[in-house]
Legacy VTK file of the C-alpha trace (Angstrom):
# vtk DataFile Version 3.0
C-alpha trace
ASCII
DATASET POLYDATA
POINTS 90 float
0.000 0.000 0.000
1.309 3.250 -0.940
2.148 5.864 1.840
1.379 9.337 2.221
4.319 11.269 1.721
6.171 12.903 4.768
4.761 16.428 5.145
7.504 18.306 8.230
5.478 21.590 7.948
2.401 20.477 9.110
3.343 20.544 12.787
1.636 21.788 15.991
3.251 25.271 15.902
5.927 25.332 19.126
6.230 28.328 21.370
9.210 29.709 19.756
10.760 29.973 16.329
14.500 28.222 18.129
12.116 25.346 19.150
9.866 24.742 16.126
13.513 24.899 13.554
15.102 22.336 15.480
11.921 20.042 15.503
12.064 20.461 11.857
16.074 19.849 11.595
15.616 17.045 13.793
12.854 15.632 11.527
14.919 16.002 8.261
18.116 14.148 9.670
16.154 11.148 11.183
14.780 11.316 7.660
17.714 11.577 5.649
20.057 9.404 8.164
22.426 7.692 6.114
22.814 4.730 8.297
20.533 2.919 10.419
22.373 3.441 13.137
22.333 7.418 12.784
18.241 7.362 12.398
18.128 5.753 15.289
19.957 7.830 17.084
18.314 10.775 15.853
14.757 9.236 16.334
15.731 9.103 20.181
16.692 12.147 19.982
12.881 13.240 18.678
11.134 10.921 21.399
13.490 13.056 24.141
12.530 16.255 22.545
9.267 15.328 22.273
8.985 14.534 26.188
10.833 17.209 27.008
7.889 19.638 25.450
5.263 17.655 27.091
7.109 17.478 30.853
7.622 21.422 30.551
3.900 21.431 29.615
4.968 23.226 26.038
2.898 20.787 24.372
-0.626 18.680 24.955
-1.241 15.527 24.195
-2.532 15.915 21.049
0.210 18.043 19.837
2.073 15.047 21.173
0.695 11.987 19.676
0.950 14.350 15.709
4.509 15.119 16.752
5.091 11.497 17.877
3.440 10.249 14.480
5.478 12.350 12.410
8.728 11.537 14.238
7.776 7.670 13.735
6.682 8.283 9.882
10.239 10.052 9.114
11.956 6.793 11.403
9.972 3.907 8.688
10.399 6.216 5.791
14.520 6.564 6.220
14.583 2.788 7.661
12.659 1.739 4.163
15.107 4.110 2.299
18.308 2.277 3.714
16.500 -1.185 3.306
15.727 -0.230 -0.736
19.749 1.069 -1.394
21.109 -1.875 0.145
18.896 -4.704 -1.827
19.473 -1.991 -4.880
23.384 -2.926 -4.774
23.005 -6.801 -4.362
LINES 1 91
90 0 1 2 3 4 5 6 7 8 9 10 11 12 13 14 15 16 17 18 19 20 21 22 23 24 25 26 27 28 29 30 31 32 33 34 35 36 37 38 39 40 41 42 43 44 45 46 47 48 49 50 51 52 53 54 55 56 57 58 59 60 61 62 63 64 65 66 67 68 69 70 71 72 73 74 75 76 77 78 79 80 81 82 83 84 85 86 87 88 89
């Protein structure tokens, strides 16, 4: 089934423009990780910012659970990515 494509500007908007350009850095490099091992890292990275916003009370939970979506949409798109170039060179 084909996916929706990965939209980063449709985000619950954060209370500052510092905070809402490094949710959207932090979105592109989990997305564009170039090894499995740096998504990963950078998708932890997300879930801590993430609960940082909501333990501060910057965020509810429904700004939460898009945020978390998004985060986990750019994780499966870059893991599919990798999976695709590495059958692409056997």
């Amino acid at each position: 089934m084909a996916r929706l494509p990965l939209n980063f500007d449709d985000q619950p908007p954060l209370p500052c423009a510092r905070a809402q350009t490094a949710w959207q850095v932090l979105l592109r490099q989990v997305n564009g990780g170039a090894t499995k091992a740096v998504v990963h890292d950078y998708y932890q990275q997300g879930k801590g910012f993430i609960h940082a916003l909501d333990v501060a009370e910057v965020i509810v939970t429904t700004e939460e659970h898009v945020m978390s979506a998004t985060l986990l949409h750019a994780w499966i798109d870059a893991l599919e990515r990798l999976d695709d170039a590495a059958e692409a060179v056997l």
